[in-house]
FIGUMAR-940524 format. One record per residue (C-alpha): residue number from 1; residue in three letters; x, y, z. Coordinates in Angstrom, 1 decimal. Layout:
<nodes>
  num  residu      px      py      pz
  NUM     ALA       X       Y       Z
...
</nodes>
This chain:
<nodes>
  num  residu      px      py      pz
    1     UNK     0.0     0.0     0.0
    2     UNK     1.2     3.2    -1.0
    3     UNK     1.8     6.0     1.3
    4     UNK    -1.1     8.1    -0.9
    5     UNK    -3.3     5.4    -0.3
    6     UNK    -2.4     5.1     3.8
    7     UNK    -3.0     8.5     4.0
    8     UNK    -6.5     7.9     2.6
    9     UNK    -7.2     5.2     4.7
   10     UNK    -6.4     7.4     8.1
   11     UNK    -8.4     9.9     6.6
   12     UNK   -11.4     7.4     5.8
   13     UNK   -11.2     6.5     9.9
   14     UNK   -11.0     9.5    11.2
   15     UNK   -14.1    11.0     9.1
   16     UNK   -16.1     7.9    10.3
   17     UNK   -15.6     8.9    13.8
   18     UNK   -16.1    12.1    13.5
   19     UNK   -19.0    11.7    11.1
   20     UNK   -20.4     9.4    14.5
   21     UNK   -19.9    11.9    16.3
   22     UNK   -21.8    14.7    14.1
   23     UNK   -24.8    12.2    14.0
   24     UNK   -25.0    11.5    17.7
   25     UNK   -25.0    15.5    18.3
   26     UNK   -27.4    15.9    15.5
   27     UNK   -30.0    13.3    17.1
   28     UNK   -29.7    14.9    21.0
   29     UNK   -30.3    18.3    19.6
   30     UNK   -33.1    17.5    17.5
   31     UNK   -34.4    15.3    20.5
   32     UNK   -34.4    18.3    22.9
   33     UNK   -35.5    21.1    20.7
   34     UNK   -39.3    21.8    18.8
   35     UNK   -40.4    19.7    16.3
   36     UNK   -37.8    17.9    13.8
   37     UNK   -37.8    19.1    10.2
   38     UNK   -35.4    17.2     7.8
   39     UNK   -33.7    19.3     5.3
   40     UNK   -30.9    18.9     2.7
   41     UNK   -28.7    21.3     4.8
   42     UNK   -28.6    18.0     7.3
   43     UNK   -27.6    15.2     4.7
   44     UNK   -24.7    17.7     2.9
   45     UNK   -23.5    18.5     6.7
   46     UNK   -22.8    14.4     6.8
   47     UNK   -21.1    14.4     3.6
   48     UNK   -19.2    17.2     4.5
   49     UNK   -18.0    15.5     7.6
   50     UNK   -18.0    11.6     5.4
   51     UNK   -15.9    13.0     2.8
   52     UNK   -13.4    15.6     4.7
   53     UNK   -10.2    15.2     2.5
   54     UNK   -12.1    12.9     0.1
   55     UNK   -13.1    15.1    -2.3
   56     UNK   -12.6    18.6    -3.3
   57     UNK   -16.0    19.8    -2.5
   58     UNK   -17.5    17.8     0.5
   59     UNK   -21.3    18.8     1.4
   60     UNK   -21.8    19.8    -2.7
   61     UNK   -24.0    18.3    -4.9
   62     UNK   -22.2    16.8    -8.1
   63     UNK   -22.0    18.6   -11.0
   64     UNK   -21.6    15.6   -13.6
   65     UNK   -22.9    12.2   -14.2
   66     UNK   -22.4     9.9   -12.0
   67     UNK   -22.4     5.5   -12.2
   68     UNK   -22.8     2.7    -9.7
   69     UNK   -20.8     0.1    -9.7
   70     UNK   -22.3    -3.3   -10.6
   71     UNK   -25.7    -1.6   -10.7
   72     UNK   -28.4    -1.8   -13.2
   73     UNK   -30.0     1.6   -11.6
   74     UNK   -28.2     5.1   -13.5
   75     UNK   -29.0     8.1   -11.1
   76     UNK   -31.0    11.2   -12.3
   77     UNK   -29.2    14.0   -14.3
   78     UNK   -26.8    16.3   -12.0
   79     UNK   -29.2    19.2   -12.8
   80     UNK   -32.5    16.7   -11.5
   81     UNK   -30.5    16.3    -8.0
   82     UNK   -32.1    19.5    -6.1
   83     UNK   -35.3    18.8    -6.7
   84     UNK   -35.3    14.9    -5.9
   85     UNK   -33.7    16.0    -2.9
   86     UNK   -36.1    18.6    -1.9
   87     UNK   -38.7    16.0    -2.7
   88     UNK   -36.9    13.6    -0.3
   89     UNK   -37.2    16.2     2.6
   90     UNK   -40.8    16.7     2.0
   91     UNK   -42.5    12.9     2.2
   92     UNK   -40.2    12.5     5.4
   93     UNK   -41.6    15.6     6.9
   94     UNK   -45.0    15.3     5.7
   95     UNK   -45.0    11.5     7.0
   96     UNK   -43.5    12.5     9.9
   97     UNK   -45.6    12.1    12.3
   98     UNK   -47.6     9.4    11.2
   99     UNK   -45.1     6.6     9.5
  100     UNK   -42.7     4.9    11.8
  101     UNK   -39.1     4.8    12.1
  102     UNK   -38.4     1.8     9.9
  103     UNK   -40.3     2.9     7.0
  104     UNK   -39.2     6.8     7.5
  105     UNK   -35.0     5.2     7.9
  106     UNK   -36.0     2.8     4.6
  107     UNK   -37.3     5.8     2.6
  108     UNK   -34.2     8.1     3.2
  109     UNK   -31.6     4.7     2.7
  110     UNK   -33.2     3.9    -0.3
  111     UNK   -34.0     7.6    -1.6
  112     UNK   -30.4     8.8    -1.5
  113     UNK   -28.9     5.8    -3.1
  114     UNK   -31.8     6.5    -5.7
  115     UNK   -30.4     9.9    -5.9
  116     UNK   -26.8     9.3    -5.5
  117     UNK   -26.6    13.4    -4.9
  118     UNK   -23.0    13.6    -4.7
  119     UNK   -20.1    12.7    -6.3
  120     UNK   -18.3     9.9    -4.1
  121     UNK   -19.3     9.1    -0.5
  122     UNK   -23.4     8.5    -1.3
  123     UNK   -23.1     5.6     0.8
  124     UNK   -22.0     6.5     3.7
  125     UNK   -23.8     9.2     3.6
  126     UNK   -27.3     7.8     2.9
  127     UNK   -26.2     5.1     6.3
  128     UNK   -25.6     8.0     7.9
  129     UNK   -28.4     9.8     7.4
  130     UNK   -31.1     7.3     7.5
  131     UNK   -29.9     6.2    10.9
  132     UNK   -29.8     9.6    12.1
  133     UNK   -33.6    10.0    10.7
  134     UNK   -34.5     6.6    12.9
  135     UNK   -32.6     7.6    16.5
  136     UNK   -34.9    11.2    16.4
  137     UNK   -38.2     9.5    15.3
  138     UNK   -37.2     7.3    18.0
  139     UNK   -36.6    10.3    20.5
  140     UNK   -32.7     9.9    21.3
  141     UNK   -29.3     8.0    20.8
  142     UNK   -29.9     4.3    20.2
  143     UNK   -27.1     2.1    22.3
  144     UNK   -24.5     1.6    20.0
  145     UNK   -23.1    -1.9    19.9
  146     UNK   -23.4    -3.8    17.0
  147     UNK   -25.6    -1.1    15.2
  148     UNK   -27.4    -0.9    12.3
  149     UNK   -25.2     0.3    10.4
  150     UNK   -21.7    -1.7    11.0
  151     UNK   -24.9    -4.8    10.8
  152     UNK   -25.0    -3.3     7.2
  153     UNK   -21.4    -2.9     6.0
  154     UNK   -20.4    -6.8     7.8
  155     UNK   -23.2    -8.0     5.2
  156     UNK   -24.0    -5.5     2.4
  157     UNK   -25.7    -8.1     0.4
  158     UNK   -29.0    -8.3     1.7
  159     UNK   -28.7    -4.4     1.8
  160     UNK   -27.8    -4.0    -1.9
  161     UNK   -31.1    -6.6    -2.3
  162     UNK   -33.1    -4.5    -1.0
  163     UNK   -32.2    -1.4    -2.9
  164     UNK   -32.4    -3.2    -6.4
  165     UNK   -36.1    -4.0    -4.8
  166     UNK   -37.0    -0.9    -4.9
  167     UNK   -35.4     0.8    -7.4
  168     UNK   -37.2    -1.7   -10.0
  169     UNK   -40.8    -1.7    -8.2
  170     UNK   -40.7     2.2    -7.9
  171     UNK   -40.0     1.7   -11.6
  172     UNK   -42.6    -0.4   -12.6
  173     UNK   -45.8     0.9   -10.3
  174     UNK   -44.1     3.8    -8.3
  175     UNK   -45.2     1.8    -5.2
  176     UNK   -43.5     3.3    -2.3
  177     UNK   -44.9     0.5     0.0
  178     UNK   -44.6    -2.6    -2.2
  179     UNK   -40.8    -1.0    -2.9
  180     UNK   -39.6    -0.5     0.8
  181     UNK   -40.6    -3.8     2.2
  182     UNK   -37.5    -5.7     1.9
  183     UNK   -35.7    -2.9     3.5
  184     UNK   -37.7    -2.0     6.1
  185     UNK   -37.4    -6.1     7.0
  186     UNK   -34.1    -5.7     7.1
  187     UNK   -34.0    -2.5     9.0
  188     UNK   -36.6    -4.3    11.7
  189     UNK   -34.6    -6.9    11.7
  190     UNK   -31.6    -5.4    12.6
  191     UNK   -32.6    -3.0    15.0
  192     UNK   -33.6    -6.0    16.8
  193     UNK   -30.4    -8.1    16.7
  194     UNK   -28.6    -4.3    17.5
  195     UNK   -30.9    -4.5    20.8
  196     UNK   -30.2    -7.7    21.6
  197     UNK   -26.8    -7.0    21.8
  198     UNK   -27.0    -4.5    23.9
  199     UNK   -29.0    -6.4    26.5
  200     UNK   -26.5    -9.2    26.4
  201     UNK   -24.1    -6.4    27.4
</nodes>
């Protein structure tokens, strides 16, 4: 490994902790203030923090096409990515109140892979950001052993499953409920196992 590439590698660690720790501040001070409104200021503040030394513009939207590896999905036009974004914002807020956290943390995972809004880092960020979205529904900081999201990166498969799911029945009958039920299984499921382990503890 080349000292380029260590350097990257650092960089990738220390951006996930402090990227953990943006997301746990971001949940308690949602939790403690007036009612929660999701905006795209939130998801390009994760970026910013996933992608610090990443990329040359953290936090902005991309300004080119972009491609996903071994996917069969191609994300929306550069110039389309506002506007699904501020889409985005809008169900979770107008569903707010009366969807639960599985399907509102589903939505968001699934919406910005959909999306793919920036040029690298849309996974993480999307992870991120969905997780985030379930701990304030919830009302505060989940425990944090075996979460959902190190659940997701030890097994991406299902995962990846889950967003071809939905990518192709949003396609074929724009279905939001059909589409998201693999993923909120998953979700569900985890959040359970990440409970469990925390009991055990």
């Amino acid at each position: 490994m080349t000292g380029n590439n260590l350097e990257r590698l650092f960089q990738k660690q220390v951006n996930v902790y402090r990227l953990q720790e943006l997301t746990d501040n971001m949940v308690t001070g949602a939790c403690e203030g007036s009612r929660f409104v999701f905006s795209e200021d939130l998801v390009k503040r994760l970026h910013s923090v996933a992608m610090h030394k990443l990329l040359s513009t953290p936090g902005e939207y991309r300004q080119e096409p972009v491609h996903i590896t071994n996917c069969p999905h191609v994300p929306p036009a550069w110039f389309e990515v506002p506007g699904h974004m501020a889409g985005m914002c809008e169900y979770v807020n107008v569903n707010w109140d009366k969807a639960d956290l599985i399907h509102l943390a589903a939505y968001v995972l699934w919406r910005l892979n959909w999306i793919h809004p920036f040029p690298n880092g849309n996974g993480r960020t999307s992870r991120s950001t969905a997780y985030a979205i379930l701990q304030i529904k919830y009302g505060g900081l989940l425990p944090s052993k075996n979460s959902i999201i190190q659940q997701i990166v030890e097994d991406r498969a299902p995962y990846y499953g889950a967003l071809r799911h939905a990518d192709e029945t949003m396609k074929a009958s724009a279905n939001v409920v059909d589409a998201l039920k693999p993923m909120e299984g998953i979700l569900g499921a985890m959040l359970k196992e990440q409970i469990k382990a925390n009991l055990n503890a």
